[in-house]
Backbone as JSON Lines, residues from 0, in Angstrom:
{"i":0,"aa":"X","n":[0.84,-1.18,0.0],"ca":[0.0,0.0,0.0],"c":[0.89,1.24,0.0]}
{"i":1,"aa":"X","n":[0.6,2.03,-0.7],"ca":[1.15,3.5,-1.01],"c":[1.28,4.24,-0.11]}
{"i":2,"aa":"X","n":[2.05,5.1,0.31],"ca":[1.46,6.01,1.43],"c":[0.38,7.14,0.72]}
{"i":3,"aa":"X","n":[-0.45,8.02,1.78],"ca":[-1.04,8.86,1.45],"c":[-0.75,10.39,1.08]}
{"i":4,"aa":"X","n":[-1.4,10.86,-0.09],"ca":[-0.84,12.23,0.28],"c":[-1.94,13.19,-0.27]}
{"i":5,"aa":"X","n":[-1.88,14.6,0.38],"ca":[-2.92,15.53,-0.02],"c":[-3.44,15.28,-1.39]}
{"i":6,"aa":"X","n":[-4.9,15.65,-1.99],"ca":[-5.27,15.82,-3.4],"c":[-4.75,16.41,-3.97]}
{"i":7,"aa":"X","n":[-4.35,17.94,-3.65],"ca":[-3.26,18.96,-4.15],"c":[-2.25,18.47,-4.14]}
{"i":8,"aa":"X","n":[-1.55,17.5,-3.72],"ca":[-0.5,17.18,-4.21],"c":[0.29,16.26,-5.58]}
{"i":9,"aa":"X","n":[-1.22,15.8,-5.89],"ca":[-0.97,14.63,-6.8],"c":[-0.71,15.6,-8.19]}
{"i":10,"aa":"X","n":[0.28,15.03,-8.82],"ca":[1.01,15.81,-10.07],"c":[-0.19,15.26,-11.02]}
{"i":11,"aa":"X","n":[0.11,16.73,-11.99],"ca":[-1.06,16.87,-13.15],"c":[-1.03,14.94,-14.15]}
{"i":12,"aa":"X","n":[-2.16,14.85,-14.52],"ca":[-2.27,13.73,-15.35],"c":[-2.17,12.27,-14.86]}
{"i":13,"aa":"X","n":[-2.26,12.2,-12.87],"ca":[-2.31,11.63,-12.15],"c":[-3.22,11.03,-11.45]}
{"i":14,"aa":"X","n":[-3.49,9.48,-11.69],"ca":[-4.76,9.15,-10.54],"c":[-4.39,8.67,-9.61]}
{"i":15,"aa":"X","n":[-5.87,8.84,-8.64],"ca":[-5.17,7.84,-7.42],"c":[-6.7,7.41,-6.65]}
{"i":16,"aa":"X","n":[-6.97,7.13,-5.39],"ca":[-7.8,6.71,-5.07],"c":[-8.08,7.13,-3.77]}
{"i":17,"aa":"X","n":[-9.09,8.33,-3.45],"ca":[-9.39,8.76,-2.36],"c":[-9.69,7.87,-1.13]}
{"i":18,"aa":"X","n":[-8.39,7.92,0.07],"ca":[-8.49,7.24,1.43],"c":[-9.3,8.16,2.09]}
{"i":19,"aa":"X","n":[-9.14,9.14,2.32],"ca":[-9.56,10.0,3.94],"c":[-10.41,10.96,3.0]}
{"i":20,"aa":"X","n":[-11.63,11.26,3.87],"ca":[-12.32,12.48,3.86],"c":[-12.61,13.14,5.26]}
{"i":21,"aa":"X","n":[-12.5,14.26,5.38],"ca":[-13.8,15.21,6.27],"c":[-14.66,14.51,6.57]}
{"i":22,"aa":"X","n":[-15.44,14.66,7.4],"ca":[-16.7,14.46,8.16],"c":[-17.41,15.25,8.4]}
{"i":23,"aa":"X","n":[-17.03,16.81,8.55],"ca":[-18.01,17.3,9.04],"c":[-17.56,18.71,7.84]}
{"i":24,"aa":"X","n":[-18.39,19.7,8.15],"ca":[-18.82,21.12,7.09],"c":[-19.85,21.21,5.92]}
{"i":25,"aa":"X","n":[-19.87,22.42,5.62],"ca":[-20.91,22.63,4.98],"c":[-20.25,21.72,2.97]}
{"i":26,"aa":"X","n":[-18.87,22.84,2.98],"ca":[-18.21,22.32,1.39],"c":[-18.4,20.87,1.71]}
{"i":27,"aa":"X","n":[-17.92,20.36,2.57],"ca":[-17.29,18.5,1.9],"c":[-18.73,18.01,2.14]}
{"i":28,"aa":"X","n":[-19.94,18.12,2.61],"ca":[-20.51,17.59,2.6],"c":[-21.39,17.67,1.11]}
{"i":29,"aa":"X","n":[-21.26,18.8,0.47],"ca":[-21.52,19.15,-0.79],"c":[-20.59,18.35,-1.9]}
{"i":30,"aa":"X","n":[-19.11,17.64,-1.28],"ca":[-18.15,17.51,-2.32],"c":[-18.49,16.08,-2.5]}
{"i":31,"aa":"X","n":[-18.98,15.32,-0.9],"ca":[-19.63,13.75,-1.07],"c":[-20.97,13.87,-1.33]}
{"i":32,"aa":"X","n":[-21.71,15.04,-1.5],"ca":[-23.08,14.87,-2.75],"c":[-22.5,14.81,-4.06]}
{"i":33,"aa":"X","n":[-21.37,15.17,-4.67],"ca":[-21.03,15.08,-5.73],"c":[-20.57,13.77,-6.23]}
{"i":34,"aa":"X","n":[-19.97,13.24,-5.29],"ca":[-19.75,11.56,-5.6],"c":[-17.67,11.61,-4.85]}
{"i":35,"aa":"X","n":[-17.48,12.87,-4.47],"ca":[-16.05,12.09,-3.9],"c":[-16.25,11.91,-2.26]}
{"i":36,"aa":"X","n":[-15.85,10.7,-2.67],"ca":[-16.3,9.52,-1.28],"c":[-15.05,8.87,-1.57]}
{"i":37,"aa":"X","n":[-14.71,7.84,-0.07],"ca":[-13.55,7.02,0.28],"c":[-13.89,6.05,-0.59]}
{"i":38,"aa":"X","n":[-12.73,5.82,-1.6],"ca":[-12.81,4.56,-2.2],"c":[-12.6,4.84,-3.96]}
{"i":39,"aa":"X","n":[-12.91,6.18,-3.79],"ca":[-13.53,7.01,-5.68],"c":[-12.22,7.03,-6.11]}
{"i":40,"aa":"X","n":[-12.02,6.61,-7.66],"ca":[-10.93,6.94,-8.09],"c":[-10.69,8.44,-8.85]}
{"i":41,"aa":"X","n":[-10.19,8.8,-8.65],"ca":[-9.64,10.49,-9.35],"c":[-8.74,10.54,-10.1]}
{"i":42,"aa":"X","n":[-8.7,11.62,-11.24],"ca":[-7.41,12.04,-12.03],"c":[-7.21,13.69,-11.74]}
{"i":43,"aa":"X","n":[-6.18,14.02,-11.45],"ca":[-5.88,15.67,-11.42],"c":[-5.87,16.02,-13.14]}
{"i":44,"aa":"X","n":[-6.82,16.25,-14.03],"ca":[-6.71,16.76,-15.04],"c":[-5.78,18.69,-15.31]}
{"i":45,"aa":"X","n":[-6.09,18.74,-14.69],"ca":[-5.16,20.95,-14.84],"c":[-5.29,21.43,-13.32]}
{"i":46,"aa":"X","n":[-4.69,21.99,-13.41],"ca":[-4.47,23.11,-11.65],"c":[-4.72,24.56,-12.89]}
{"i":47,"aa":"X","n":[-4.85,25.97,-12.21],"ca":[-4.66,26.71,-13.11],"c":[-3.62,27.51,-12.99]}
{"i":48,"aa":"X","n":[-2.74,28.71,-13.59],"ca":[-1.59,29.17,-13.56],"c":[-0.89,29.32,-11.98]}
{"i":49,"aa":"X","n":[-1.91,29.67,-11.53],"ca":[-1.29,30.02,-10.29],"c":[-1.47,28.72,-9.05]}
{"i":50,"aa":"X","n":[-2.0,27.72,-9.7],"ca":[-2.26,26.56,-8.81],"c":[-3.46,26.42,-7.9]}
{"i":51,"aa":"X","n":[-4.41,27.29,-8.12],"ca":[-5.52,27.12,-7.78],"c":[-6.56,28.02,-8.45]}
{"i":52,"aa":"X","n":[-7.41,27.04,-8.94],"ca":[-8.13,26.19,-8.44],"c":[-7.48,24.64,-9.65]}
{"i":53,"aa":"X","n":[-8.24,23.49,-8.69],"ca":[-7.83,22.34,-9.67],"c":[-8.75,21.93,-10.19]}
{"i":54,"aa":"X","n":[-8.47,20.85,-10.99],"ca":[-9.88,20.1,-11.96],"c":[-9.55,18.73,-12.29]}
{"i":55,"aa":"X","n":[-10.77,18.14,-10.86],"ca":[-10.24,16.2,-11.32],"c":[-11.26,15.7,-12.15]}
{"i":56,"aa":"X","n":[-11.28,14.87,-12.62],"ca":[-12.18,13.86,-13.1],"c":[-12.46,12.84,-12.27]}
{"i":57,"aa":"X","n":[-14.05,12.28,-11.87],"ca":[-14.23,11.04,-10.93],"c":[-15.65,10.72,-11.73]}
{"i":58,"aa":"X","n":[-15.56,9.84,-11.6],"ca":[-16.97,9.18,-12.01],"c":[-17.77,9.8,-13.25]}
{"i":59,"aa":"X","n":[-16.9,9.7,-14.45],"ca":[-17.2,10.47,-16.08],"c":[-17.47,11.76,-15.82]}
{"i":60,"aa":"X","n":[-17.25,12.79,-14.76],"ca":[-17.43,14.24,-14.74],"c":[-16.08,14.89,-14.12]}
{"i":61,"aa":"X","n":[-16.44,16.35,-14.86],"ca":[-14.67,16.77,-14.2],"c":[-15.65,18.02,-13.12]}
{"i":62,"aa":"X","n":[-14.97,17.83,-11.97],"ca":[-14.72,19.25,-10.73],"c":[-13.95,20.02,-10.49]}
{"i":63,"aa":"X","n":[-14.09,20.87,-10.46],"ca":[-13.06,21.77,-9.76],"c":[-13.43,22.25,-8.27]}
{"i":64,"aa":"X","n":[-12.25,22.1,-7.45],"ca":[-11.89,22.15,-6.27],"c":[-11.49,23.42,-6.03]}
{"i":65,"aa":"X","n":[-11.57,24.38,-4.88],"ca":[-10.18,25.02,-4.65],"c":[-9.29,24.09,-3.85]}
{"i":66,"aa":"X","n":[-8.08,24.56,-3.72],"ca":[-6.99,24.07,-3.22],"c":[-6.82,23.63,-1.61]}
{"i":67,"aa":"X","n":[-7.62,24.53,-1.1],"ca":[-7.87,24.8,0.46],"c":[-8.83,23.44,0.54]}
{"i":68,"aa":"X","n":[-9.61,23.0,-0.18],"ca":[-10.78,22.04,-0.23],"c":[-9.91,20.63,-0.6]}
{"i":69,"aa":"X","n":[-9.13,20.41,-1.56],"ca":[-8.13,19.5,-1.79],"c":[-7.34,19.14,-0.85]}
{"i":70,"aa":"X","n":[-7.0,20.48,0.08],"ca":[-6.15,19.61,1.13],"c":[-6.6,18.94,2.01]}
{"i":71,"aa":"X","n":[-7.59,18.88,2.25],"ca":[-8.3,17.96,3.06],"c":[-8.55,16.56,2.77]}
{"i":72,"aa":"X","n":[-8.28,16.39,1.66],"ca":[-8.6,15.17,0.96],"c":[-7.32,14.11,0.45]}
{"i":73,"aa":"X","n":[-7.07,13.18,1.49],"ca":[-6.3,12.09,1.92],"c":[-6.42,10.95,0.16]}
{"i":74,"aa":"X","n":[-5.36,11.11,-0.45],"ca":[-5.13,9.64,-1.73],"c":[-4.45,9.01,-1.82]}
{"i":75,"aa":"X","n":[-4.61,8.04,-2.43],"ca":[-3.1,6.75,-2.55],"c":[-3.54,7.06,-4.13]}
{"i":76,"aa":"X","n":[-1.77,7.4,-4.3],"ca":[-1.32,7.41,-5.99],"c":[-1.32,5.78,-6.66]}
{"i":77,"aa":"X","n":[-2.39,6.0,-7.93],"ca":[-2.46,4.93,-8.04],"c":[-1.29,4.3,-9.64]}
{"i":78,"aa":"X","n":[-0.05,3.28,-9.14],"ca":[1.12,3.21,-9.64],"c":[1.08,2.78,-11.2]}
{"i":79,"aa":"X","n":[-0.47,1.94,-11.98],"ca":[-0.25,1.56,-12.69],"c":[-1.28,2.32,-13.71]}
């Protein structure tokens, strides 16, 4: 098993597979109505010039995050 690391951290064109979420707030509870939940696989498709905001793809739709919202969000890079 991989270790974990922030969503914002995962380099552009990268998937991996969301371990850890939040539990509690108003955003993440809006971000697991959207479908990212423990277990979802993700790709970091673009960050923008200045590195925020980002844009993953999960479940045939792309999101954008801000960055502050990404860090909260625990992944294992997925190697293959």
């Amino acid at each position: 098993m991989a270790a974990s690391i922030k969503l914002s951290e995962l380099p552009v064109g990268a998937s991996a597979t969301v371990r850890e979420f939040p539990k509690t707030g108003s955003a993440f509870i809006r971000l697991r109505e959207m479908g990212l939940l423990a277990g979802t696989r993700v790709t970091l498709i673009r960050t923008a010039p200045l590195g925020d905001p980002l844009e993953i793809k999960l479940r045939g739709y792309n999101l954008t995050l801000r960055k502050t919202e990404a860090d909260y969000v625990l992944v294992e890079p997925t190697t293959a």
